[in-house]
N, CA, C and O atoms as a printed pandas DataFrame, in Angstrom:
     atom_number atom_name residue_name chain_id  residue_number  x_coord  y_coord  z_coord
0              1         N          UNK        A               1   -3.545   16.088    5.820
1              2        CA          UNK        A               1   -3.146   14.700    5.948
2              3         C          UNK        A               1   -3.546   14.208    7.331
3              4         O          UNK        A               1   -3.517   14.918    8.336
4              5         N          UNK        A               2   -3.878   13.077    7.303
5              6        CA          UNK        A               2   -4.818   12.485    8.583
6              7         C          UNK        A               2   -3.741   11.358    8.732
7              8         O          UNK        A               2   -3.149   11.025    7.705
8              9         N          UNK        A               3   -3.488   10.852    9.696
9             10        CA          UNK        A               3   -2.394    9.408   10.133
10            11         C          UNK        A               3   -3.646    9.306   10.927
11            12         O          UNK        A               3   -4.323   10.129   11.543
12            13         N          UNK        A               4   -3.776    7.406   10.608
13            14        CA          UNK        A               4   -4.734    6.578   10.936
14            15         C          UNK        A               4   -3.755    5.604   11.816
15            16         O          UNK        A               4   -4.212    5.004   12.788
16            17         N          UNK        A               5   -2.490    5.487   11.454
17            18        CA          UNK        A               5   -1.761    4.457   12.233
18            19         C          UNK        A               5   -0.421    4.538   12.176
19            20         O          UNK        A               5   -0.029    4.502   11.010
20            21         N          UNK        A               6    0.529    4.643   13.059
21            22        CA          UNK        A               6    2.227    4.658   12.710
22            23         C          UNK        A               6    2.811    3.489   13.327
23            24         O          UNK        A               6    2.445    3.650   14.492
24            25         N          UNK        A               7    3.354    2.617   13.312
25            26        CA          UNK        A               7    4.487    1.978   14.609
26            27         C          UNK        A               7    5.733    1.699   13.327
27            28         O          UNK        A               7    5.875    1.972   12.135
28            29         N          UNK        A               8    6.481    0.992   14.404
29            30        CA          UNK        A               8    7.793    0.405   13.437
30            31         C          UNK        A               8    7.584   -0.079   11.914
31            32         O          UNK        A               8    8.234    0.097   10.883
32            33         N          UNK        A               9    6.568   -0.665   12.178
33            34        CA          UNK        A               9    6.389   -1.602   10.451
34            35         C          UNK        A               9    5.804   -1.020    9.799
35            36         O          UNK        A               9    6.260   -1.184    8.668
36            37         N          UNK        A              10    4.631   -0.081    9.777
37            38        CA          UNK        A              10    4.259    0.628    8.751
38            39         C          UNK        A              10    3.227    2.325    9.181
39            40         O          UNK        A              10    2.976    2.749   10.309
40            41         N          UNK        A              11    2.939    2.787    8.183
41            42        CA          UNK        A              11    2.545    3.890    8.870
42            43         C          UNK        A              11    0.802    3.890    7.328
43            44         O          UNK        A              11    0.716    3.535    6.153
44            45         N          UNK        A              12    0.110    4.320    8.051
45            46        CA          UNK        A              12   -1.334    4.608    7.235
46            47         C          UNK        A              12   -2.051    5.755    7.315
47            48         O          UNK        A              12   -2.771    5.995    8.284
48            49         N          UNK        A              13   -1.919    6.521    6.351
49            50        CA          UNK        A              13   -2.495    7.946    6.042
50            51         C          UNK        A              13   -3.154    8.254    5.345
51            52         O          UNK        A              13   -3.053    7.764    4.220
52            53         N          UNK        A              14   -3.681    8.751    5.484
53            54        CA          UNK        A              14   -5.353    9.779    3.689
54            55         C          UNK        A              14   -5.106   10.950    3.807
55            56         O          UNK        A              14   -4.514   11.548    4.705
56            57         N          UNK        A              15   -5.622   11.343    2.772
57            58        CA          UNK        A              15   -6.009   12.912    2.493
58            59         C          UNK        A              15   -6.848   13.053    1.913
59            60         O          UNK        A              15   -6.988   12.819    0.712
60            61         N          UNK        A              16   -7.768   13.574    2.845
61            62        CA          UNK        A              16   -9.500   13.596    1.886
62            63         C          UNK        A              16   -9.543   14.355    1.076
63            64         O          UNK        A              16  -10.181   13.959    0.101
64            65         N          UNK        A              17   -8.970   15.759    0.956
65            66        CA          UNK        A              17   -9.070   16.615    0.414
66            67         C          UNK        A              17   -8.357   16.053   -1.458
67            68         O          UNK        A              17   -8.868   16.396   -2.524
68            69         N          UNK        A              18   -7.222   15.236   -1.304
69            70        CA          UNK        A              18   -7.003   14.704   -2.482
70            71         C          UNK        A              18   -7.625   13.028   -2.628
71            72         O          UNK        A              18   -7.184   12.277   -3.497
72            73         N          UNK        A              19   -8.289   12.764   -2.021
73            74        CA          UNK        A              19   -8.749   11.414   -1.677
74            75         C          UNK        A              19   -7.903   10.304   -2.328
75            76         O          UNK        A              19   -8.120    9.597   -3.311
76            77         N          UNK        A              20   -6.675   10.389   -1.307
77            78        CA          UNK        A              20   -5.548    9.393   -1.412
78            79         C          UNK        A              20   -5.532    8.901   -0.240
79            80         O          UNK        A              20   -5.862    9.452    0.811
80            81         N          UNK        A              21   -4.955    7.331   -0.497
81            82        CA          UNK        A              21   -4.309    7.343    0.787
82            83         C          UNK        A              21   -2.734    6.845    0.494
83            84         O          UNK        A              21   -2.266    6.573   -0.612
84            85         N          UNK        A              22   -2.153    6.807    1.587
85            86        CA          UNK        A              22   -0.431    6.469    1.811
86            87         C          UNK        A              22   -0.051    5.546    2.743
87            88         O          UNK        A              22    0.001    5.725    3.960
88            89         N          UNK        A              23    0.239    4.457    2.078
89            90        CA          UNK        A              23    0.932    3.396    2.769
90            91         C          UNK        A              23    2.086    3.195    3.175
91            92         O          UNK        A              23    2.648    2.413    2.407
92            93         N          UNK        A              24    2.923    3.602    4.250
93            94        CA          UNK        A              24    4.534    3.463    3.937
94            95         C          UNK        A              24    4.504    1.762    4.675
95            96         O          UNK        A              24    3.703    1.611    5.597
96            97         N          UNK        A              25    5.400    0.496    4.238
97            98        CA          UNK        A              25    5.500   -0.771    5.055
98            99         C          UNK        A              25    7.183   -0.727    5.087
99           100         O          UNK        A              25    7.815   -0.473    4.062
100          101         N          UNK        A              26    7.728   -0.956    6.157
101          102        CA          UNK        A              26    8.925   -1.284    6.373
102          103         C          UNK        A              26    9.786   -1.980    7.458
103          104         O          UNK        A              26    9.553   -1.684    8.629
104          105         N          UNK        A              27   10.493   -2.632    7.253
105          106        CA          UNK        A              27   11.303   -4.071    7.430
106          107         C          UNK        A              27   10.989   -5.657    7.526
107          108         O          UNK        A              27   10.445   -6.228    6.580
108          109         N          UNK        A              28   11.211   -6.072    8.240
109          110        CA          UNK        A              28   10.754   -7.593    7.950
110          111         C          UNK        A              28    9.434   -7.872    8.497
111          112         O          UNK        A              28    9.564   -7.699    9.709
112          113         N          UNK        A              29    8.758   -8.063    8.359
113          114        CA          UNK        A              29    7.293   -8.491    9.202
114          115         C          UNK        A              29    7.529   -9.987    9.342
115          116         O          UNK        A              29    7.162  -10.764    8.461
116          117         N          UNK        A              30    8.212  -10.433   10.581
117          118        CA          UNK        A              30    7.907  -11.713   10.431
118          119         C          UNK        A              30    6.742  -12.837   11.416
119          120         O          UNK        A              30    6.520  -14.047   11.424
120          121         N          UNK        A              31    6.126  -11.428   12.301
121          122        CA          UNK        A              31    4.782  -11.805   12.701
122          123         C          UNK        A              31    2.885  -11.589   12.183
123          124         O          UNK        A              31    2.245  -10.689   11.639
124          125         N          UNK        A              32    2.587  -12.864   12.684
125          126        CA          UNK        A              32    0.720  -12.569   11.977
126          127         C          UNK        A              32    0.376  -11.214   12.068
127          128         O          UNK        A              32   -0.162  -10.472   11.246
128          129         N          UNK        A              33    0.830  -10.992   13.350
129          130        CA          UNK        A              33   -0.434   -9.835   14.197
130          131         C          UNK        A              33    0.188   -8.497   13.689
131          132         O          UNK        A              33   -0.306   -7.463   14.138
132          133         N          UNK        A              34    1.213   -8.405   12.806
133          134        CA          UNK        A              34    1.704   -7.350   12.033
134          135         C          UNK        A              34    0.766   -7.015   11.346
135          136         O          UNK        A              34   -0.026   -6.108   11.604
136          137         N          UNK        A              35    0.769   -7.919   10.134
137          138        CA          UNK        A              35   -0.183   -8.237    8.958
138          139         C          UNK        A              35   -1.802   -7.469    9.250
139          140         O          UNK        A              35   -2.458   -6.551    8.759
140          141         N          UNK        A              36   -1.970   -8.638   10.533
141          142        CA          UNK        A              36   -3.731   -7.693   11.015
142          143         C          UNK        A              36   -3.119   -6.550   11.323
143          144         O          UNK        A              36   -3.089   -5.693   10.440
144          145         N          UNK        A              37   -2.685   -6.348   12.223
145          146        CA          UNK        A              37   -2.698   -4.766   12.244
146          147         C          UNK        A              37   -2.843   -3.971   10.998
147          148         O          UNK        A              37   -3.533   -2.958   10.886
148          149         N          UNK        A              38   -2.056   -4.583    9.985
149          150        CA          UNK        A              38   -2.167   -3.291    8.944
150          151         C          UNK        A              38   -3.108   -3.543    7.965
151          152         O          UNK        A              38   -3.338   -2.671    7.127
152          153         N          UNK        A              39   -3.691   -4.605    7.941
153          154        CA          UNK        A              39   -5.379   -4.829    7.308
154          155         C          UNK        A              39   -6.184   -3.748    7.808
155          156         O          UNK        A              39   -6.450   -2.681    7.255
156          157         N          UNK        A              40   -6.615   -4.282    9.205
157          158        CA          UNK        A              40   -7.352   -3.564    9.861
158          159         C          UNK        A              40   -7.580   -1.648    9.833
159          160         O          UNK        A              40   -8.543   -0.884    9.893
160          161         N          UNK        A              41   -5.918   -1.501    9.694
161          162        CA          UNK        A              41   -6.020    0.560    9.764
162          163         C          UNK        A              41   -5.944    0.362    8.168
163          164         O          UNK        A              41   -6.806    1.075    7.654
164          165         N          UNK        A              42   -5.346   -0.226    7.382
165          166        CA          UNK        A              42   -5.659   -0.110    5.986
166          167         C          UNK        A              42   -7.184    0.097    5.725
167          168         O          UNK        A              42   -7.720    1.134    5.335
168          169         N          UNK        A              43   -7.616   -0.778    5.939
169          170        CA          UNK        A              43   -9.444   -0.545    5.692
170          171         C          UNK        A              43  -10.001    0.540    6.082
171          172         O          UNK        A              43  -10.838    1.214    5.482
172          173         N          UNK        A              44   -9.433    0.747    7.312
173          174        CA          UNK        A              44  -10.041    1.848    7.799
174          175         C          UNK        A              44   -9.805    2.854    7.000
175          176         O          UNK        A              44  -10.709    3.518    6.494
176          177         N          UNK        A              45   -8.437    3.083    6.792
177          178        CA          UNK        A              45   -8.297    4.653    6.123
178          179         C          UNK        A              45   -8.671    4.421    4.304
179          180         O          UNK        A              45   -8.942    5.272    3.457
180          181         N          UNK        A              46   -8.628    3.906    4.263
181          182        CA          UNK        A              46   -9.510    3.458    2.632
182          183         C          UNK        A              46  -10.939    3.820    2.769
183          184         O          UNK        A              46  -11.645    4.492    2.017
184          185         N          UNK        A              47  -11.133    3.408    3.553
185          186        CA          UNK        A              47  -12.895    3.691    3.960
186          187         C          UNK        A              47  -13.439    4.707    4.473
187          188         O          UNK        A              47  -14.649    4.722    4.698
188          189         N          UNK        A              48  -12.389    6.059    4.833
189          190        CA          UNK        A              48  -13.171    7.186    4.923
190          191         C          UNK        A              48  -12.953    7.867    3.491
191          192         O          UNK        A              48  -13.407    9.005    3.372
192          193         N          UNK        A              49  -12.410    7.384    2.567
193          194        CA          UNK        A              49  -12.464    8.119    1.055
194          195         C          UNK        A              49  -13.245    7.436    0.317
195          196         O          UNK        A              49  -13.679    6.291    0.449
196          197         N          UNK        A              50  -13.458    8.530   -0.791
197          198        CA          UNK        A              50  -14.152    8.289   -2.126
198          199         C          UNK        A              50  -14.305    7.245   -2.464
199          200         O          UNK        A              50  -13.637    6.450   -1.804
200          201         N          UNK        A              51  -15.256    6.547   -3.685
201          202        CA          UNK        A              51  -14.626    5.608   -4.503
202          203         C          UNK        A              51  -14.110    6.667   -5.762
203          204         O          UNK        A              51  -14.680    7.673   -6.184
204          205         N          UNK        A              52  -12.554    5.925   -6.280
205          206        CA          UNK        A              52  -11.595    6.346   -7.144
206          207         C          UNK        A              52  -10.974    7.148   -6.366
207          208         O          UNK        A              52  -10.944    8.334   -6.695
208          209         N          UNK        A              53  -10.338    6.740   -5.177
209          210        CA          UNK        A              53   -9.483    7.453   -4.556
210          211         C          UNK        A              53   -7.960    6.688   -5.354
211          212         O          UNK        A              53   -7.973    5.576   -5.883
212          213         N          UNK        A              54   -6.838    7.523   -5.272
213          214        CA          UNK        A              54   -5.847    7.035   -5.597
214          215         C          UNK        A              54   -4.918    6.669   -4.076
215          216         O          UNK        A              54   -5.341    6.841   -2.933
216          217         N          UNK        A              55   -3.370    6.050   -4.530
217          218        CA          UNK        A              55   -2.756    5.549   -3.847
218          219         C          UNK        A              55   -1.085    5.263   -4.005
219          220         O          UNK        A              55   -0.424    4.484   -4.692
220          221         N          UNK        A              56   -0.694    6.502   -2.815
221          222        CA          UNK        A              56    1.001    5.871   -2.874
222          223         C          UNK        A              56    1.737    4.858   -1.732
223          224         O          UNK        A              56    1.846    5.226   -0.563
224          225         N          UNK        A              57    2.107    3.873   -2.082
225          226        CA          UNK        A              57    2.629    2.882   -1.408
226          227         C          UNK        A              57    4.362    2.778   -1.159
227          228         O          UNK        A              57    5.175    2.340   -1.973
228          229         N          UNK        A              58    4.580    3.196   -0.096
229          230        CA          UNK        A              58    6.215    3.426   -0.035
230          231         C          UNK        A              58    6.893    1.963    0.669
231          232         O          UNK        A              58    6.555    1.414    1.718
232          233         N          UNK        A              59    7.752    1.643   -0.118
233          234        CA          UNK        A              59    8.027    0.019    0.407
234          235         C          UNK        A              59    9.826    0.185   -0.024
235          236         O          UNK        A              59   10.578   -0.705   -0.423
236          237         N          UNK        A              60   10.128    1.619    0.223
237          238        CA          UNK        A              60   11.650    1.250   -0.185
238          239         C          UNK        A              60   12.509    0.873    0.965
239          240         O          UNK        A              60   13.711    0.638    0.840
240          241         N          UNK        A              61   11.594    0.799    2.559
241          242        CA          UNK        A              61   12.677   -0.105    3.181
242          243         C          UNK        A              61   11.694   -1.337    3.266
243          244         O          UNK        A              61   11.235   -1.284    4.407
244          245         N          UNK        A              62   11.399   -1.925    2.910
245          246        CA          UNK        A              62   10.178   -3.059    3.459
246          247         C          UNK        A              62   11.452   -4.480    2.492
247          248         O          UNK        A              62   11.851   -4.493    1.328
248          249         N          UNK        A              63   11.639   -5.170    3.311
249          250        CA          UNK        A              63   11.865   -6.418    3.737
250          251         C          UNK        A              63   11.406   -7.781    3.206
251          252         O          UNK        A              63   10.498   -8.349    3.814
252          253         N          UNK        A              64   12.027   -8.436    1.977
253          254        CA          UNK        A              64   11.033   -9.011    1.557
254          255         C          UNK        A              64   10.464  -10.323    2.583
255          256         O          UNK        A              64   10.985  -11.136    3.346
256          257         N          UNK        A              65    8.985   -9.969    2.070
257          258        CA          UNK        A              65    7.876  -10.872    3.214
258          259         C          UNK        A              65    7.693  -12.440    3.274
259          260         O          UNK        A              65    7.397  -12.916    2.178
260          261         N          UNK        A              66    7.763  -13.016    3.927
261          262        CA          UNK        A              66    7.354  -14.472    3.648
262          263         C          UNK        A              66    5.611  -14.672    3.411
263          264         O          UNK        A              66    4.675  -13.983    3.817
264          265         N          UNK        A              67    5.636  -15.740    2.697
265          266        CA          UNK        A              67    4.369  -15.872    2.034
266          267         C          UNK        A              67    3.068  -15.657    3.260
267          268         O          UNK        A              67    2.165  -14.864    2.993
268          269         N          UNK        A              68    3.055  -16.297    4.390
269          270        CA          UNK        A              68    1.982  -15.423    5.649
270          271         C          UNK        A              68    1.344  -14.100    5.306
271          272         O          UNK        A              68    0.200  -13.743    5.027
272          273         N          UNK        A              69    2.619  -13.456    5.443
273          274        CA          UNK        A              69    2.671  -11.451    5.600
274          275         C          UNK        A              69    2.051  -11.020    3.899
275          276         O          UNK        A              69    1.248  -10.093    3.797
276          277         N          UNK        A              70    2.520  -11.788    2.647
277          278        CA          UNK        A              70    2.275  -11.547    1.269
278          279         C          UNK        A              70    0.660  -11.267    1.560
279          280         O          UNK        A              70    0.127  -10.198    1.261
280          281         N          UNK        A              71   -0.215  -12.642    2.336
281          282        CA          UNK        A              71   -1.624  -12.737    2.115
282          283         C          UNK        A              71   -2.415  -11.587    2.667
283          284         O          UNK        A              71   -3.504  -11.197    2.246
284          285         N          UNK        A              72   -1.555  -10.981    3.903
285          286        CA          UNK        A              72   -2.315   -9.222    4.387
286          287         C          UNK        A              72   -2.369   -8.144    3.471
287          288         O          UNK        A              72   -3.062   -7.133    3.583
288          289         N          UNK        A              73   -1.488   -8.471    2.441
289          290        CA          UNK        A              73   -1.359   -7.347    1.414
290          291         C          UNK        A              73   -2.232   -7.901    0.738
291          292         O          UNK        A              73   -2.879   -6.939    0.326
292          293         N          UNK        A              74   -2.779   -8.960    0.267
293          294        CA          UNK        A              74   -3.820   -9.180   -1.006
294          295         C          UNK        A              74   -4.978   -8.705   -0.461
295          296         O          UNK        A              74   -5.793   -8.085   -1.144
296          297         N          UNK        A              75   -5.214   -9.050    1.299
297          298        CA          UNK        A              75   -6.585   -8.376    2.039
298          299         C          UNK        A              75   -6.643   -6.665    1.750
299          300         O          UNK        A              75   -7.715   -6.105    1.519
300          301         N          UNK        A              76   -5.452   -6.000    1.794
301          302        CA          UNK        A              76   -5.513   -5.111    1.626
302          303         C          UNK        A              76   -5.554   -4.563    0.261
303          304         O          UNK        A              76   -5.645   -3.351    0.066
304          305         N          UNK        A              77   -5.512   -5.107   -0.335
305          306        CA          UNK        A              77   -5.468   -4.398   -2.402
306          307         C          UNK        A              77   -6.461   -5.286   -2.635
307          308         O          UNK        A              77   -6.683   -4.969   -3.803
308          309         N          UNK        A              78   -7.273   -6.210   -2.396
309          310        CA          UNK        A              78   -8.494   -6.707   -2.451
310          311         C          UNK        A              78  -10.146   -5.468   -2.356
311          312         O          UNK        A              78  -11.213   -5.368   -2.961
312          313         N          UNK        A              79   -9.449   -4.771   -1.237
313          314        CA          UNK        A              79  -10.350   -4.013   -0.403
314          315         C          UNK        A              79   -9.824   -2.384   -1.228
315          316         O          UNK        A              79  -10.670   -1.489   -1.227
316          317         N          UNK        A              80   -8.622   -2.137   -1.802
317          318        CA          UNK        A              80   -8.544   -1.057   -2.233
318          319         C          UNK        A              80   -9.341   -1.255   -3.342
319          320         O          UNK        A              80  -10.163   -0.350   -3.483
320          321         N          UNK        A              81   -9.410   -2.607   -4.644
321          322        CA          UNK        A              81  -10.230   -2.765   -5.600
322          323         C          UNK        A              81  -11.439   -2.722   -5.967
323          324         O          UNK        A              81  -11.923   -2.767   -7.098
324          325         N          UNK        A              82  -12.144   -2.590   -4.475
325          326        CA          UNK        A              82  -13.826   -2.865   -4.492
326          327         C          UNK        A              82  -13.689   -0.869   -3.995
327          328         O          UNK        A              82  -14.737   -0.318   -3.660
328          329         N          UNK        A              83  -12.679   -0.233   -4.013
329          330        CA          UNK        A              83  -13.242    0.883   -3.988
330          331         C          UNK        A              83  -13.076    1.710   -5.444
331          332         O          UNK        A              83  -12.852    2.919   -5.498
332          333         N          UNK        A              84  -13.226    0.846   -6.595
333          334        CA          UNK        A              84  -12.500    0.920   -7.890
334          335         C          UNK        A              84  -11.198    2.270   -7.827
335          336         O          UNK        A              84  -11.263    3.012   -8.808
336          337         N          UNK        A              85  -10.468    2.503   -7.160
337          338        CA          UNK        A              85   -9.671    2.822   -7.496
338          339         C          UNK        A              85   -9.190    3.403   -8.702
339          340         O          UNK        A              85   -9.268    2.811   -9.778
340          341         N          UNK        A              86   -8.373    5.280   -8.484
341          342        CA          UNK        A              86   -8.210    5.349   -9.776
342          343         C          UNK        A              86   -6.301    5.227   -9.781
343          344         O          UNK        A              86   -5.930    4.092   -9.481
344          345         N          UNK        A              87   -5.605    5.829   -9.958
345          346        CA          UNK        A              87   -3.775    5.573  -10.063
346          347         C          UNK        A              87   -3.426    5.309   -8.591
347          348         O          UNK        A              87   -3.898    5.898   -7.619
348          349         N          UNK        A              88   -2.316    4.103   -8.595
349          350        CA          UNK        A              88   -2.186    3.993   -7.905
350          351         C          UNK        A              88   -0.439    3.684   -7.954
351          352         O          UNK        A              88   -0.032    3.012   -8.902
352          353         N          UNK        A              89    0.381    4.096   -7.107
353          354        CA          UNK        A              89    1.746    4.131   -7.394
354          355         C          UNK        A              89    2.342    3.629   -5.874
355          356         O          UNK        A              89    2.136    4.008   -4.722
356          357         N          UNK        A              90    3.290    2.449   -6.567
357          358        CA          UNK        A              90    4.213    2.182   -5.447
358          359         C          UNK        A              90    5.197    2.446   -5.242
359          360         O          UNK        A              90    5.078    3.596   -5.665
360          361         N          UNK        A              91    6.413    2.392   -4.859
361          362        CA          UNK        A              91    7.678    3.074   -4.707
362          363         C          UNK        A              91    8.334    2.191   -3.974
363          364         O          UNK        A              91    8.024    1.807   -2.846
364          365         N          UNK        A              92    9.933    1.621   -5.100
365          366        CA          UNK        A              92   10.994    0.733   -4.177
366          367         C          UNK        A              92   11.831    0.304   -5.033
367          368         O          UNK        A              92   11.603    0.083   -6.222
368          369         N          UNK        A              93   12.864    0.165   -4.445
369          370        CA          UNK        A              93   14.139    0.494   -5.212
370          371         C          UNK        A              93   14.695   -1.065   -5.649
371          372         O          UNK        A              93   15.753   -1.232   -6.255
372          373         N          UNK        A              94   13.667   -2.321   -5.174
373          374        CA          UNK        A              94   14.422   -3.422   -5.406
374          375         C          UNK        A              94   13.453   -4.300   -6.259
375          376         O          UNK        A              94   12.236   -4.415   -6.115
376          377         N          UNK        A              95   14.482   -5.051   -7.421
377          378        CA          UNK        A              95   13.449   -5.765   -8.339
378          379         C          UNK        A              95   13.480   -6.781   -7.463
379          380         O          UNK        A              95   12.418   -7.327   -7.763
380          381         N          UNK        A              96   13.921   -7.408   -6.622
381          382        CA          UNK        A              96   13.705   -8.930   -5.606
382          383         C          UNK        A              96   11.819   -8.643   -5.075
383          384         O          UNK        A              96   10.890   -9.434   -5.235
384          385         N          UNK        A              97   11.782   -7.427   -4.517
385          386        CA          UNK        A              97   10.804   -6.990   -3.841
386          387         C          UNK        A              97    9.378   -6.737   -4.434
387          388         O          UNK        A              97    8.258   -6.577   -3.950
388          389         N          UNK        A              98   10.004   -6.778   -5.914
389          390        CA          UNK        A              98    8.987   -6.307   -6.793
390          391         C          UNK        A              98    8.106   -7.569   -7.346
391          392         O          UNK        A              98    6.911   -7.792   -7.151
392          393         N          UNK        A              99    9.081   -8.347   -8.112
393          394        CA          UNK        A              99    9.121   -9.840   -7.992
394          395         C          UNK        A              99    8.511  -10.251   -7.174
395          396         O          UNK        A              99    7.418  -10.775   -7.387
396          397         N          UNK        A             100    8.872  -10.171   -6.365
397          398        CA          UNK        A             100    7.696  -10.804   -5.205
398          399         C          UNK        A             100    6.502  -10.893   -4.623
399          400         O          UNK        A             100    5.795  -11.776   -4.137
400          401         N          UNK        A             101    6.464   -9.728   -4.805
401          402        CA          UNK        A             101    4.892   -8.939   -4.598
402          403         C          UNK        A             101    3.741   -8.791   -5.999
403          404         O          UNK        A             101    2.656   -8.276   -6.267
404          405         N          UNK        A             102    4.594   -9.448   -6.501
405          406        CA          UNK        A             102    3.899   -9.268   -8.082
406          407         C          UNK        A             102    2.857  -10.398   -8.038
407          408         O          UNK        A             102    2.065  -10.416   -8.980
408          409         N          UNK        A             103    2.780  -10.987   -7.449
409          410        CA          UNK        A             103    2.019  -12.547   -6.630
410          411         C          UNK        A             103    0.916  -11.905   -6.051
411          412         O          UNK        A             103   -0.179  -12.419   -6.280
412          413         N          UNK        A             104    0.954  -10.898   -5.352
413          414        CA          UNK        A             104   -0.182  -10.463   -4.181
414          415         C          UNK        A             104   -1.060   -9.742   -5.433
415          416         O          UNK        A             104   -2.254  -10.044   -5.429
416          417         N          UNK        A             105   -0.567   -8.726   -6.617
417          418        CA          UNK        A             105   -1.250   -8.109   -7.333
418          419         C          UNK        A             105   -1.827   -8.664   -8.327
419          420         O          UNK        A             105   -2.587   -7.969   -9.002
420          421         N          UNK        A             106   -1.662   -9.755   -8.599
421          422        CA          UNK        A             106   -2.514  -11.046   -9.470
422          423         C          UNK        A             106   -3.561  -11.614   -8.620
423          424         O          UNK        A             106   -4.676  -11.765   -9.119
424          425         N          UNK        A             107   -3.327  -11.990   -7.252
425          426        CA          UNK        A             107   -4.237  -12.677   -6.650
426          427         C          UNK        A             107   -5.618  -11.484   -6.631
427          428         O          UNK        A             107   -6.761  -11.862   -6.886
428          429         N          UNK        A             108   -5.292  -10.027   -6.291
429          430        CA          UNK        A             108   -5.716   -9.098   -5.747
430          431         C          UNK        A             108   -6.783   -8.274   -7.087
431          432         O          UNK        A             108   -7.885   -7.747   -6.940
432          433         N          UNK        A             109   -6.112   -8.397   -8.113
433          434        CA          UNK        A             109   -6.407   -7.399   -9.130
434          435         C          UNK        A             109   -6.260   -5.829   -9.279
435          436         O          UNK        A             109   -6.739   -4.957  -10.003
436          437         N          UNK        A             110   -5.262   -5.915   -8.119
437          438        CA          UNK        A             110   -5.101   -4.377   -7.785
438          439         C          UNK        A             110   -3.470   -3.802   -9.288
439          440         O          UNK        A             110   -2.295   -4.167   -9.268
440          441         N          UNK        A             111   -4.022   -3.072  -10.090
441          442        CA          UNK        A             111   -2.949   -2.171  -10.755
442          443         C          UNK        A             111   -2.557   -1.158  -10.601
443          444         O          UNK        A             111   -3.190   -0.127  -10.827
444          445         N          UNK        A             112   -1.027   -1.251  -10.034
445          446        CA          UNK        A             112   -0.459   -0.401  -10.250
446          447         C          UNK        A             112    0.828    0.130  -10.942
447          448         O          UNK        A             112    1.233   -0.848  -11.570
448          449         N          UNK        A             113    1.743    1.232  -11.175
449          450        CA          UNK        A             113    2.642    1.747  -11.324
450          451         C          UNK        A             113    3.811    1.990   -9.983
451          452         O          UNK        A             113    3.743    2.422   -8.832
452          453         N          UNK        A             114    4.863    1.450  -10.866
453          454        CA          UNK        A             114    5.975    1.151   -9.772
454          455         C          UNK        A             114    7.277    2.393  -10.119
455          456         O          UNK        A             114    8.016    2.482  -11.099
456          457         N          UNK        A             115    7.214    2.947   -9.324
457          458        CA          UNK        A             115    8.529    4.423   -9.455
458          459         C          UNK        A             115    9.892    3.784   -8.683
459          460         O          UNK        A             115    9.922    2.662   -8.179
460          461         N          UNK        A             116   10.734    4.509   -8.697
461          462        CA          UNK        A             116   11.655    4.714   -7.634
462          463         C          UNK        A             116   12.257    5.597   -6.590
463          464         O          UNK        A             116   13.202    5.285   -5.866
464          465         N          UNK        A             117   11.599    6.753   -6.590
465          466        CA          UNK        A             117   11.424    7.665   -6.011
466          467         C          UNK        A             117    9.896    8.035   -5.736
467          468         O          UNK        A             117    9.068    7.835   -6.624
468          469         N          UNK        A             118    9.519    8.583   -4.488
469          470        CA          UNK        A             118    8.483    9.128   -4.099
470          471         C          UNK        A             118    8.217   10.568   -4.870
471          472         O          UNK        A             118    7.096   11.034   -5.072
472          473         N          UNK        A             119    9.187   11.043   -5.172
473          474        CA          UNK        A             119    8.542   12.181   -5.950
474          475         C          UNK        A             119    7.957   12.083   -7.396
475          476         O          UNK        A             119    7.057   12.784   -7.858
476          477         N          UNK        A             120    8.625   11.102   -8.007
477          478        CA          UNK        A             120    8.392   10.548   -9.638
478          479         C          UNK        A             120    6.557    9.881   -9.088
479          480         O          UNK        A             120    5.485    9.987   -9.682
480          481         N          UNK        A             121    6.765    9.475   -8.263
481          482        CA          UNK        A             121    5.257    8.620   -7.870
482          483         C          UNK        A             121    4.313    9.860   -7.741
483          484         O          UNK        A             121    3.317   10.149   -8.405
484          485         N          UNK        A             122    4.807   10.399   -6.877
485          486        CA          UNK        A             122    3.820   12.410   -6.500
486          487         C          UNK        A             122    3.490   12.312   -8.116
487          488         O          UNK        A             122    2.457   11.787   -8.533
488          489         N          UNK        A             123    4.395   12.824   -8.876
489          490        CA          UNK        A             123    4.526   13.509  -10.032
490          491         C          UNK        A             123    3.258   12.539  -10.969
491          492         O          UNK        A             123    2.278   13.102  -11.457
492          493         N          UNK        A             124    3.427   11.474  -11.057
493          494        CA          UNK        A             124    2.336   10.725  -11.345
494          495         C          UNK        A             124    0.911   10.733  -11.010
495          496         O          UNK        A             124   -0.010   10.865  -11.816
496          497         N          UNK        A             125    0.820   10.585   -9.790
497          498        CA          UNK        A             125   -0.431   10.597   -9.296
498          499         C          UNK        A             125   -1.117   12.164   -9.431
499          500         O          UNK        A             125   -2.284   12.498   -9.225
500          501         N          UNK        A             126   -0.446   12.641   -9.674
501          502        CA          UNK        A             126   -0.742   14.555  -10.019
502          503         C          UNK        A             126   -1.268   14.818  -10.823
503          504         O          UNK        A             126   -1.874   15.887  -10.898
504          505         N          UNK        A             127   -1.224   13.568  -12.121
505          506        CA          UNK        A             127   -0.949   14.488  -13.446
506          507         C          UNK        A             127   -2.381   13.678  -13.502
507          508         O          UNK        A             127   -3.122   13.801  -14.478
């Protein structure tokens, strides 16, 4: 496992060897330069894998976003889509959050599967 980026709001990781990567986002983002930040190492760590790399997205403390912060996530599942992508699993315990974000994955075309636990998501992306 490679970490491409950590601070308070989110953390960005791959594993070439399973050519995944791991998104954890958490609490409120209520600044721009959040957003770029996590475009920017998002791409990056997307872009040293495969195409049909898969993807777990951990958002069970993440904060729901105001519409600004929503549009960094479509940059980012925009850019996971042009790497056609094969399973991709998110993880979070709130339908408000889900709801919400369900906006970014229409704009984006990015599909995925939504768990509630990180291990049910593992268990997925495994099989």
């Amino acid at each position: 496992m490679e970490t491409i980026a950590k601070n308070d709001y989110f953390e960005v990781s791959i594993d070439p060897i399973l050519n995944r990567f791991y998104f954890k986002v958490v609490g409120f983002w209520n600044d721009a330069s959040i957003g770029e930040n996590f475009v920017n190492h998002a791409i990056r760590g997307v872009d040293l894998l495969k195409n049909g790399c898969t993807g777990l997205v951990d958002m069970l403390e993440l904060k729901t976003p105001p519409a600004v912060i929503k549009e960094y996530f479509v940059k980012v599942q925009a850019h996971v889509v042009s790497k056609n992508p094969g399973k991709i699993a998110e993880v979070m315990d709130s339908k408000l959050i889900e709801v919400n974000l369900d906006e970014t994955k229409e704009k984006s075309g990015v599909k995925t599967n939504v768990f509630s636990t990180i291990a049910e998501a593992t268990r997925y992306l495994s099989s």
